[in-house]
CHARMM internal coordinates of N, CA and C (Angstrom, degrees):
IC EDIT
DIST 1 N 1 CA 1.4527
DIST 1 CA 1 C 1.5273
ANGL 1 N 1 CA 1 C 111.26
DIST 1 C 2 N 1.1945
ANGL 1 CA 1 C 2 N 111.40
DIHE 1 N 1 CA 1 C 2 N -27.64
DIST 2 N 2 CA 1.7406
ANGL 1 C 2 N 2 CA 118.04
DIHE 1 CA 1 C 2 N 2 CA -178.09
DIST 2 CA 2 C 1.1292
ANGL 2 N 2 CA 2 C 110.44
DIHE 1 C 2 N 2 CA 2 C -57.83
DIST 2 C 3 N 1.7528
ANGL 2 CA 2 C 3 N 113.60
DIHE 2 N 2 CA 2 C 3 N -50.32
DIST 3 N 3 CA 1.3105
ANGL 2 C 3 N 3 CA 135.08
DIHE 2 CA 2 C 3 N 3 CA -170.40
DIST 3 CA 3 C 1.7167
ANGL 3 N 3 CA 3 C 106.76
DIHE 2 C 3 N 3 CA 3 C -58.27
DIST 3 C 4 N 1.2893
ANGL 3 CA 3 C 4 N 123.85
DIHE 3 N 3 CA 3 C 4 N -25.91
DIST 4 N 4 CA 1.2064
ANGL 3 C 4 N 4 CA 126.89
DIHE 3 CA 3 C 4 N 4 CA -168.35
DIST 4 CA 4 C 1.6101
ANGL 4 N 4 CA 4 C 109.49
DIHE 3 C 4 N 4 CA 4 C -92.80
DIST 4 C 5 N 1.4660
ANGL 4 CA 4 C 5 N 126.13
DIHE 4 N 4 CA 4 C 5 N -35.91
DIST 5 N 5 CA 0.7458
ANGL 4 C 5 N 5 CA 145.68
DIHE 4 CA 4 C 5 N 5 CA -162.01
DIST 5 CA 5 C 1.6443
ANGL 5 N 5 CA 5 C 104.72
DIHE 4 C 5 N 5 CA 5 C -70.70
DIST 5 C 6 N 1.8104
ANGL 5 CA 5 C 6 N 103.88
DIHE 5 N 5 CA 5 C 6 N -46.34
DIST 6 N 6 CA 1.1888
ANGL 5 C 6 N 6 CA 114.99
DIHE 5 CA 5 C 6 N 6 CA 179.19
DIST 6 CA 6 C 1.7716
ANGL 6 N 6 CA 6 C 115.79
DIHE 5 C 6 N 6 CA 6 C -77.70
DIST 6 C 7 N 1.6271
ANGL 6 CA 6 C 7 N 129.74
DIHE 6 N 6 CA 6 C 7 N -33.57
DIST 7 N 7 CA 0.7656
ANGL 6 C 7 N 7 CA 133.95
DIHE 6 CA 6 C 7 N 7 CA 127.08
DIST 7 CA 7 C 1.7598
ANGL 7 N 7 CA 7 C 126.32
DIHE 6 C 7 N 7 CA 7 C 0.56
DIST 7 C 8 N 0.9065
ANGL 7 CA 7 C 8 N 98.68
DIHE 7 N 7 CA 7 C 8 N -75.80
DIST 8 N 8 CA 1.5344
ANGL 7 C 8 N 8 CA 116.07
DIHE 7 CA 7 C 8 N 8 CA 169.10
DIST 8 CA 8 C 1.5518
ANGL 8 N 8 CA 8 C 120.49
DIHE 7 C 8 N 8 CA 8 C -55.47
DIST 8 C 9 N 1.4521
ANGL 8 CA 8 C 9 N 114.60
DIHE 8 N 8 CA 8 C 9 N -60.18
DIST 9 N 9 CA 1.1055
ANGL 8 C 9 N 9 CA 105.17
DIHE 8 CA 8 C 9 N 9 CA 145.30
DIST 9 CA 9 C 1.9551
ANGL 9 N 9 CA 9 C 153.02
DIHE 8 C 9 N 9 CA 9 C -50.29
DIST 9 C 10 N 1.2923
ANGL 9 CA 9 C 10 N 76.79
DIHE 9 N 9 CA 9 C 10 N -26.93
DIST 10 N 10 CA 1.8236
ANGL 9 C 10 N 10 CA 90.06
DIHE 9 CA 9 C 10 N 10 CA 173.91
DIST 10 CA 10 C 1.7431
ANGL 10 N 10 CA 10 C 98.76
DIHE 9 C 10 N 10 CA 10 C -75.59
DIST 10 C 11 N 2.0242
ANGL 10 CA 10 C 11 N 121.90
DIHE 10 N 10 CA 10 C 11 N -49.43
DIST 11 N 11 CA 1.3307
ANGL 10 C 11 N 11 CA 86.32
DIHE 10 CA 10 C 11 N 11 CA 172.77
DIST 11 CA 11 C 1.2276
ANGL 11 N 11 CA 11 C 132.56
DIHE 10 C 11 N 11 CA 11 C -101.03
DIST 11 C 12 N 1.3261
ANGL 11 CA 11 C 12 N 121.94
DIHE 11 N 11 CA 11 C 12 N 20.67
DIST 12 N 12 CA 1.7399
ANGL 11 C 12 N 12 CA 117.29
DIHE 11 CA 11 C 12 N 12 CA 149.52
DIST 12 CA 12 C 1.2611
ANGL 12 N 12 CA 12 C 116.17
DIHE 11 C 12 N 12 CA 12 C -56.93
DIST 12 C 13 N 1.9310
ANGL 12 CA 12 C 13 N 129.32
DIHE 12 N 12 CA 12 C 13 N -39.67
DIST 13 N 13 CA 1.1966
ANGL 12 C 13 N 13 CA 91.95
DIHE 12 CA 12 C 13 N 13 CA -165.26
DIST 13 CA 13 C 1.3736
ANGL 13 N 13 CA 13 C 92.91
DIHE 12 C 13 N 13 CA 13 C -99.15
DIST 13 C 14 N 1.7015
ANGL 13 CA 13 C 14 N 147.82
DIHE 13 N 13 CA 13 C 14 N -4.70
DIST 14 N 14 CA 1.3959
ANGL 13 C 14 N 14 CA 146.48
DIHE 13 CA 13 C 14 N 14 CA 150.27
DIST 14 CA 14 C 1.7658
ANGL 14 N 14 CA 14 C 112.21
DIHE 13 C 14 N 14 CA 14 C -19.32
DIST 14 C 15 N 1.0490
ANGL 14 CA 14 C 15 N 101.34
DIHE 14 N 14 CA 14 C 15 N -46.65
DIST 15 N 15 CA 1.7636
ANGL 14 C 15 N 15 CA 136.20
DIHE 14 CA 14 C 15 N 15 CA -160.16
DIST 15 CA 15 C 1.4360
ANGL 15 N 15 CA 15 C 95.31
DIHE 14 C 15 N 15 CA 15 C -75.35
DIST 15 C 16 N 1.5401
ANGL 15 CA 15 C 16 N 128.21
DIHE 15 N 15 CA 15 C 16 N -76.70
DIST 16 N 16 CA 1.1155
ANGL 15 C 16 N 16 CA 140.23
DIHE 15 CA 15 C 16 N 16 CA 163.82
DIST 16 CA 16 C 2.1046
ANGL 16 N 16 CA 16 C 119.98
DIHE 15 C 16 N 16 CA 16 C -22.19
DIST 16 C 17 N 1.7366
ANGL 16 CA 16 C 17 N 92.57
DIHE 16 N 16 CA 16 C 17 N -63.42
DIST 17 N 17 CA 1.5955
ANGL 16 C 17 N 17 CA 103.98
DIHE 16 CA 16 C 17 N 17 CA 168.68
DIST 17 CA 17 C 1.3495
ANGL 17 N 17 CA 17 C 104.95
DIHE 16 C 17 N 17 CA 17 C -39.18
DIST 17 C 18 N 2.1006
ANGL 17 CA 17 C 18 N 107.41
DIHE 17 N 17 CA 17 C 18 N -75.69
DIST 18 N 18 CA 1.4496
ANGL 17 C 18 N 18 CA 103.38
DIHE 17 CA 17 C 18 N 18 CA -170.73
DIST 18 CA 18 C 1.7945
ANGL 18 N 18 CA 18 C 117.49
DIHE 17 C 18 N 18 CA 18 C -40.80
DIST 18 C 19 N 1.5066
ANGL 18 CA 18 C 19 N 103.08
DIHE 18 N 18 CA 18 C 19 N -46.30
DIST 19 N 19 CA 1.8961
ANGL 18 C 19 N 19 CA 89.41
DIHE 18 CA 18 C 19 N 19 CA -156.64
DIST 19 CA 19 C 1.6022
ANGL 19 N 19 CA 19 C 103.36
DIHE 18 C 19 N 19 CA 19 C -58.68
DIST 19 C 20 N 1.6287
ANGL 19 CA 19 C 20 N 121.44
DIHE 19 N 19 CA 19 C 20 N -36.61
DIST 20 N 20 CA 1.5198
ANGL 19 C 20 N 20 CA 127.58
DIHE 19 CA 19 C 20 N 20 CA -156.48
DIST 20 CA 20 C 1.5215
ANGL 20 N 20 CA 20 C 89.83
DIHE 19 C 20 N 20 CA 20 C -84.40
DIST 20 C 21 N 1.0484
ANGL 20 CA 20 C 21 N 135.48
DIHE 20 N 20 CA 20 C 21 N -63.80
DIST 21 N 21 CA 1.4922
ANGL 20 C 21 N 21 CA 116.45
DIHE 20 CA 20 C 21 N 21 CA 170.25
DIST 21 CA 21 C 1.7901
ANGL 21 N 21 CA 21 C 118.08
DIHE 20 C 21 N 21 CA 21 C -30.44
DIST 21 C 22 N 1.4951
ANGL 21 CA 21 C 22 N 107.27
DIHE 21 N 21 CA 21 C 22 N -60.11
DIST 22 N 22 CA 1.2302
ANGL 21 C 22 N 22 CA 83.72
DIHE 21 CA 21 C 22 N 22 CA 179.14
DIST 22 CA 22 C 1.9497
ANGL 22 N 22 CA 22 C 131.72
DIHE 21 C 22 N 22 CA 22 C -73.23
DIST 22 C 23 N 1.3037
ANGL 22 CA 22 C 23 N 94.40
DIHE 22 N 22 CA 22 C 23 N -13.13
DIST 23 N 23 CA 1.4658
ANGL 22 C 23 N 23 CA 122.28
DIHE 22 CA 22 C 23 N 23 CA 177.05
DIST 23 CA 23 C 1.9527
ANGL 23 N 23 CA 23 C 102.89
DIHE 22 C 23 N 23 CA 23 C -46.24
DIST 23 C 24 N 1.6902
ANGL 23 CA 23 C 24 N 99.05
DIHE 23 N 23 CA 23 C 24 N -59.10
DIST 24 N 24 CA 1.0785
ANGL 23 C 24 N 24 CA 111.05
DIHE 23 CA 23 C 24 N 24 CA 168.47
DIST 24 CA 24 C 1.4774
ANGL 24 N 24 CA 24 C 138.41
DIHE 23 C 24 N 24 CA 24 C -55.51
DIST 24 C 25 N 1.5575
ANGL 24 CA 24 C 25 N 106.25
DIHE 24 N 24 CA 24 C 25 N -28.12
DIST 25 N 25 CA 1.4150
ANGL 24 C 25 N 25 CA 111.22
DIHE 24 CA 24 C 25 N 25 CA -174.95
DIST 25 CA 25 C 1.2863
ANGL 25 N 25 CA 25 C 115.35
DIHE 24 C 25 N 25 CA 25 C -114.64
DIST 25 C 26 N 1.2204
ANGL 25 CA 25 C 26 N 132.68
DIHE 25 N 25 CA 25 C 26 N 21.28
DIST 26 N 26 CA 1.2781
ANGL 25 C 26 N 26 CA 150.89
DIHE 25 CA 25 C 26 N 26 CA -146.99
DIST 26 CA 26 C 1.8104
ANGL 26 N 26 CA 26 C 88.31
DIHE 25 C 26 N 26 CA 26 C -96.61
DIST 26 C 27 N 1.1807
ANGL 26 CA 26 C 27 N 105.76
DIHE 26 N 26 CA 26 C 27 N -72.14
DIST 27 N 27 CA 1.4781
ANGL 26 C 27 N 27 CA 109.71
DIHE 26 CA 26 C 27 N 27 CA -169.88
DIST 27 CA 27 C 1.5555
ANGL 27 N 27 CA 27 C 124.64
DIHE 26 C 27 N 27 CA 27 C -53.79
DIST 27 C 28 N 1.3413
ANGL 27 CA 27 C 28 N 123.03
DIHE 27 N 27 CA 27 C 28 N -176.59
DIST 28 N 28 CA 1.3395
ANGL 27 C 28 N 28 CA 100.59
DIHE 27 CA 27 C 28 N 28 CA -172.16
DIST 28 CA 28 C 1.5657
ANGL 28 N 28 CA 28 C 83.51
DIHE 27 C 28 N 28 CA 28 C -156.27
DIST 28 C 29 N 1.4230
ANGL 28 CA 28 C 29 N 102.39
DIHE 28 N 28 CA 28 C 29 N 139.71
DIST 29 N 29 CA 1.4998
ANGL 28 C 29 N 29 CA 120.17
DIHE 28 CA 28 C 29 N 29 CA -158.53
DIST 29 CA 29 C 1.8252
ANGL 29 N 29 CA 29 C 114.32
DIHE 28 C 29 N 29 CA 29 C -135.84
DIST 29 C 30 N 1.2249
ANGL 29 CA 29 C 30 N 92.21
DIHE 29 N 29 CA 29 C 30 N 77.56
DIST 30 N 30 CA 1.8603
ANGL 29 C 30 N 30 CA 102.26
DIHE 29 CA 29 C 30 N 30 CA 175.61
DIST 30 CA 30 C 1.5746
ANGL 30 N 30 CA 30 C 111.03
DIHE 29 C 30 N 30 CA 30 C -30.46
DIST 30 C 31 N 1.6101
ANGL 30 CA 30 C 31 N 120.38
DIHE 30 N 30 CA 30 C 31 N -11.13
DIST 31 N 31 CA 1.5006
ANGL 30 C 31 N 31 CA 91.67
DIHE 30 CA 30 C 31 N 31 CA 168.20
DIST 31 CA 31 C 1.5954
ANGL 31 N 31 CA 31 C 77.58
DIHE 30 C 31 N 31 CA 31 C -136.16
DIST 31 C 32 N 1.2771
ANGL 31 CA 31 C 32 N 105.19
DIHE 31 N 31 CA 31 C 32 N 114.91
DIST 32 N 32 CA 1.5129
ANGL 31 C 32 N 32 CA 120.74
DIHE 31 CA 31 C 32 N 32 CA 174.41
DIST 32 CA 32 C 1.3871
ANGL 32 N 32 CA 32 C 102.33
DIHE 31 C 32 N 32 CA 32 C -75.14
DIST 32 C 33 N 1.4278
ANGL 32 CA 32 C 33 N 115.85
DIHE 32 N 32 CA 32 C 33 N 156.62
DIST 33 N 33 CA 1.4952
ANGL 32 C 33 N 33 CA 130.07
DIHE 32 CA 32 C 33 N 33 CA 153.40
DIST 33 CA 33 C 1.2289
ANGL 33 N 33 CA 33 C 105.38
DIHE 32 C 33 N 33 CA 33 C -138.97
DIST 33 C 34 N 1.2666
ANGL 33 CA 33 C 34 N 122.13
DIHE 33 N 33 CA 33 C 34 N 136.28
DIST 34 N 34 CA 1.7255
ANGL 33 C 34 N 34 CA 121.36
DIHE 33 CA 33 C 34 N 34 CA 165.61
DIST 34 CA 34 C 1.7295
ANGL 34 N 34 CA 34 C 104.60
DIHE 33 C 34 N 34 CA 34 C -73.15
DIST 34 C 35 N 1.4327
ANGL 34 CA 34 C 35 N 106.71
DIHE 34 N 34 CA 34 C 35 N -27.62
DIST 35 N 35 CA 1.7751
ANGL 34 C 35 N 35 CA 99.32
DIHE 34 CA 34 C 35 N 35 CA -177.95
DIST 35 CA 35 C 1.7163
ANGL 35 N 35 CA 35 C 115.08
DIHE 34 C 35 N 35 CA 35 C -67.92
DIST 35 C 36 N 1.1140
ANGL 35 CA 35 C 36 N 92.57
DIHE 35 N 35 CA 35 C 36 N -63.41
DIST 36 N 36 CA 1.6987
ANGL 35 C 36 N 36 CA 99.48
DIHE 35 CA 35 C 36 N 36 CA 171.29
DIST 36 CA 36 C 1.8120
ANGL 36 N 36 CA 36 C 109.56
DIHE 35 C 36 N 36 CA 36 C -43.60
DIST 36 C 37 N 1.5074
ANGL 36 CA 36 C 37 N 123.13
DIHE 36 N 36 CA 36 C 37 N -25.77
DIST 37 N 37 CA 1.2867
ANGL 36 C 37 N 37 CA 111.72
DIHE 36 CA 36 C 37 N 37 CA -177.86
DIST 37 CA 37 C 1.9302
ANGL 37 N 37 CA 37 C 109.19
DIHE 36 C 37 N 37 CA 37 C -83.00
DIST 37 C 38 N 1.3992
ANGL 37 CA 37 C 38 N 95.18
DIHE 37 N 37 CA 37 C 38 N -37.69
DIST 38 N 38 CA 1.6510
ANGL 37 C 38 N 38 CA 118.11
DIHE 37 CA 37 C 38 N 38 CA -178.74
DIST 38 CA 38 C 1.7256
ANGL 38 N 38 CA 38 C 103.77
DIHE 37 C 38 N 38 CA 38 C -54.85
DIST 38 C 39 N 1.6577
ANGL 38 CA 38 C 39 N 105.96
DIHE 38 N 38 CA 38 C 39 N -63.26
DIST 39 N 39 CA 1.4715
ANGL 38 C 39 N 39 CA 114.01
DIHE 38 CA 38 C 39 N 39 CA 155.32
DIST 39 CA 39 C 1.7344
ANGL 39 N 39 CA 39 C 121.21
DIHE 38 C 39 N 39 CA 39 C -21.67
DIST 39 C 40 N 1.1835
ANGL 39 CA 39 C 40 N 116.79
DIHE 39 N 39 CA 39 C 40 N -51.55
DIST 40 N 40 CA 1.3557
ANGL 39 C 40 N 40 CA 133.95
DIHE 39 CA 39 C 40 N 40 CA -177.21
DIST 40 CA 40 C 1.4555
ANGL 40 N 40 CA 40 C 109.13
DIHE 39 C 40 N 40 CA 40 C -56.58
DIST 40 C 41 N 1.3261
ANGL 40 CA 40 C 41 N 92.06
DIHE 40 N 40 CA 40 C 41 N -88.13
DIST 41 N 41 CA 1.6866
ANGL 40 C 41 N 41 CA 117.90
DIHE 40 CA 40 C 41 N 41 CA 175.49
DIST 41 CA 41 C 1.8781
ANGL 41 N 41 CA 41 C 107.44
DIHE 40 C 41 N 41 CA 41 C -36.94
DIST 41 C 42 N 1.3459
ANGL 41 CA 41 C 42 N 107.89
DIHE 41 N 41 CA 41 C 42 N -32.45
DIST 42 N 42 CA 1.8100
ANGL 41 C 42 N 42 CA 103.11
DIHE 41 CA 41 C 42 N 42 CA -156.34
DIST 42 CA 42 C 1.8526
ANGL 42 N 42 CA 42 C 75.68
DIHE 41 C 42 N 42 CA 42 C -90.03
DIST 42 C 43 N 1.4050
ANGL 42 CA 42 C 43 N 134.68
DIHE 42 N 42 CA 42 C 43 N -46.25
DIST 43 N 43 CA 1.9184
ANGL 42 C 43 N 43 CA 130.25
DIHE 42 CA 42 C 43 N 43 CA -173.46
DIST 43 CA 43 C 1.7272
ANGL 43 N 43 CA 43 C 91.33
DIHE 42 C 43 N 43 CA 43 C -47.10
DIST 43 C 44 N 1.3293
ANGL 43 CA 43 C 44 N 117.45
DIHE 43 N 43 CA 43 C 44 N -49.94
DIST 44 N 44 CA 1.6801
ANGL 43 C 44 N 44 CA 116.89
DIHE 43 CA 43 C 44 N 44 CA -154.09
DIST 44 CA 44 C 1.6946
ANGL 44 N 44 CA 44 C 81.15
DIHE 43 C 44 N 44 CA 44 C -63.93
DIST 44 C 45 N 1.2420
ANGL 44 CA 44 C 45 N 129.34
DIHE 44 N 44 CA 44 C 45 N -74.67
DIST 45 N 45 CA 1.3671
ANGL 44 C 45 N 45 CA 121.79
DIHE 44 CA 44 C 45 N 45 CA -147.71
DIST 45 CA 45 C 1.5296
ANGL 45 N 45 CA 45 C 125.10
DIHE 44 C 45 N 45 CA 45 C -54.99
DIST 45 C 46 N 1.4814
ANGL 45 CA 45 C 46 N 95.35
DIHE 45 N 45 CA 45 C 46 N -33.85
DIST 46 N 46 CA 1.3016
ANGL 45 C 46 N 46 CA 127.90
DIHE 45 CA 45 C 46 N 46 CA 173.71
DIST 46 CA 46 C 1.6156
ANGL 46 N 46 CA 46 C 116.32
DIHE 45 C 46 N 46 CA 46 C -44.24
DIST 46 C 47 N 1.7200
ANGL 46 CA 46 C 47 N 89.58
DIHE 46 N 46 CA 46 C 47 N -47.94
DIST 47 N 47 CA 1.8230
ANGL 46 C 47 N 47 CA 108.39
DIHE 46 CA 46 C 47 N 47 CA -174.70
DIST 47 CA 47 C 1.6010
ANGL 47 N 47 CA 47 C 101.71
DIHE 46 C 47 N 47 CA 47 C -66.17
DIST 47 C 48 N 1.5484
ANGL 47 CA 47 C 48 N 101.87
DIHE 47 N 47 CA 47 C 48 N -44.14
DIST 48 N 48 CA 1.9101
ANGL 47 C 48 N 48 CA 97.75
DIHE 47 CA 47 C 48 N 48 CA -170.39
DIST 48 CA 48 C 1.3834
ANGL 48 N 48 CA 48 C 121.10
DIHE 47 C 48 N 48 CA 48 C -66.05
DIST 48 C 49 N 1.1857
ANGL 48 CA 48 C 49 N 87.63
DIHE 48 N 48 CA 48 C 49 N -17.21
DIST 49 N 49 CA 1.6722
ANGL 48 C 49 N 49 CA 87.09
DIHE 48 CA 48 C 49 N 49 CA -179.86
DIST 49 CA 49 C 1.8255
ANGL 49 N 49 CA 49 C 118.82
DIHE 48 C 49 N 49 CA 49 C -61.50
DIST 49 C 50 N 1.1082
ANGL 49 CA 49 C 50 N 116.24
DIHE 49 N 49 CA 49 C 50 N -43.99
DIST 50 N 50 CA 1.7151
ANGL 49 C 50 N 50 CA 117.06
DIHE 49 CA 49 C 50 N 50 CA 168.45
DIST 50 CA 50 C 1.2694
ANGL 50 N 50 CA 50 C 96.53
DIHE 49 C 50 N 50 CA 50 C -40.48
DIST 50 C 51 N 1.1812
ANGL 50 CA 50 C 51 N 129.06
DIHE 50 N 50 CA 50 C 51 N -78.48
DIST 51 N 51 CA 1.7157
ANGL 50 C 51 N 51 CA 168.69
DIHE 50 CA 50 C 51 N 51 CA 109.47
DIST 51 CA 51 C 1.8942
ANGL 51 N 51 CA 51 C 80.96
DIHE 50 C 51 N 51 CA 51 C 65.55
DIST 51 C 52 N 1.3805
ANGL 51 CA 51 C 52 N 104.16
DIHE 51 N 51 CA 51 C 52 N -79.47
DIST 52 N 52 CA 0.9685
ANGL 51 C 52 N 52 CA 118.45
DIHE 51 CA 51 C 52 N 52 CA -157.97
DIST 52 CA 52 C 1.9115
ANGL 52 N 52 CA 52 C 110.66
DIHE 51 C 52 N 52 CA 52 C -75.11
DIST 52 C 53 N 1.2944
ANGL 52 CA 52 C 53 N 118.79
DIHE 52 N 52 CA 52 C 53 N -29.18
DIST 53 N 53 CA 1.3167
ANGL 52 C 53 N 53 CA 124.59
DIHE 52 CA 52 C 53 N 53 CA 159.93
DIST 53 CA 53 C 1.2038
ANGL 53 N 53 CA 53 C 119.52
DIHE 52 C 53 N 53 CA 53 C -43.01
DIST 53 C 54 N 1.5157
ANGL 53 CA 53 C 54 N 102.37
DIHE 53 N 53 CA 53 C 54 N -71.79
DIST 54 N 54 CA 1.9280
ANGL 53 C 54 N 54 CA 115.28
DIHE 53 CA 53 C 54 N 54 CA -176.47
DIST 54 CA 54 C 1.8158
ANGL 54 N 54 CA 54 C 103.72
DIHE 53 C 54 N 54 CA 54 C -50.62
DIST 54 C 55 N 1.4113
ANGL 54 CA 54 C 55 N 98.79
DIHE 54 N 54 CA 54 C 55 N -37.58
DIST 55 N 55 CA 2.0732
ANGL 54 C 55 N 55 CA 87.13
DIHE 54 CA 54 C 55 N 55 CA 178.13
DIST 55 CA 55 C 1.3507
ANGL 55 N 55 CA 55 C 96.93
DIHE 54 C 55 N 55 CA 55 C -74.75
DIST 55 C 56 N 1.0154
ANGL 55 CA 55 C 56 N 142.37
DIHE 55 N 55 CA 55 C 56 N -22.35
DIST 56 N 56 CA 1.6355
ANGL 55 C 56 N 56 CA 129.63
DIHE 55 CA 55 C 56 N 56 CA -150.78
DIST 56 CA 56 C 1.4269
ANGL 56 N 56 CA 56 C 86.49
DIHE 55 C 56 N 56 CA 56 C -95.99
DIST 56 C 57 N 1.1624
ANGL 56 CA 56 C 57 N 131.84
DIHE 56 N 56 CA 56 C 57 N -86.30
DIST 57 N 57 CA 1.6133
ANGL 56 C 57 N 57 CA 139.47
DIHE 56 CA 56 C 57 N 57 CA 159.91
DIST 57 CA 57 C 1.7316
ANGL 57 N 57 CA 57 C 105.34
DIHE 56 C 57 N 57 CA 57 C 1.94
DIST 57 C 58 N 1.7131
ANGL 57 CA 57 C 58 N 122.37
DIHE 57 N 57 CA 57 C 58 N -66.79
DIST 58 N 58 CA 0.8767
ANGL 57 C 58 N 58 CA 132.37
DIHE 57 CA 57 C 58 N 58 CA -159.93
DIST 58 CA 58 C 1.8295
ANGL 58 N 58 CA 58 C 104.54
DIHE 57 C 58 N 58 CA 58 C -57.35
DIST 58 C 59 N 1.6710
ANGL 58 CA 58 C 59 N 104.96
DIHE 58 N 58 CA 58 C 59 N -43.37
DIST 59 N 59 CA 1.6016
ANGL 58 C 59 N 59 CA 121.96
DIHE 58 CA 58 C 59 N 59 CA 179.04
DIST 59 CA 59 C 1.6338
ANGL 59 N 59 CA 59 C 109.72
DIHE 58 C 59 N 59 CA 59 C -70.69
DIST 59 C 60 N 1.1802
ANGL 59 CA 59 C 60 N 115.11
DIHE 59 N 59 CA 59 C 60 N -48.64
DIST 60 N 60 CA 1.2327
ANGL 59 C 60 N 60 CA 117.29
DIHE 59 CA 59 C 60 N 60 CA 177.53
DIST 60 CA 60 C 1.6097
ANGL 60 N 60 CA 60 C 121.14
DIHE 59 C 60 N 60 CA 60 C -57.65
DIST 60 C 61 N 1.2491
ANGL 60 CA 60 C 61 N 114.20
DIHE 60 N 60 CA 60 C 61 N -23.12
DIST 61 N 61 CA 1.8873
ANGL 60 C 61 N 61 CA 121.14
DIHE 60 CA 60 C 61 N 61 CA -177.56
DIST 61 CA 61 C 0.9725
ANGL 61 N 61 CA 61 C 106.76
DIHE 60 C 61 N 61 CA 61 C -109.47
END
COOR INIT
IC SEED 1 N 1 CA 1 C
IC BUILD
């Protein structure tokens, strides 16, 4: 049952990556930068990480 639980957790935050990645790349920007997109992508991952404590914390107690 653990195994499932974590399962579950692996694809919420899988799920999460995909939508904000695509969230991020969706638009289309006549003066592209790959930094400003990298910028993007590195705030989103950055954010899940708390994200991902408080669930881990939350499973673990």
């Amino acid at each position: 049952m653990n195994n499932l639980i974590i399962l579950i957790i692996v694809a919420i935050i899988m799920g999460s990556a995909l939508v904000g990645t695509l969230f991020v790349t969706k638009e289309r920007d006549a003066v592209y930068s790959s930094k400003k997109s990298m910028n993007n992508l590195g705030l989103i991952y950055i954010a899940l990480i708390p994200v991902l404590v408080i669930v881990g914390l939350f499973f673990w107690l």
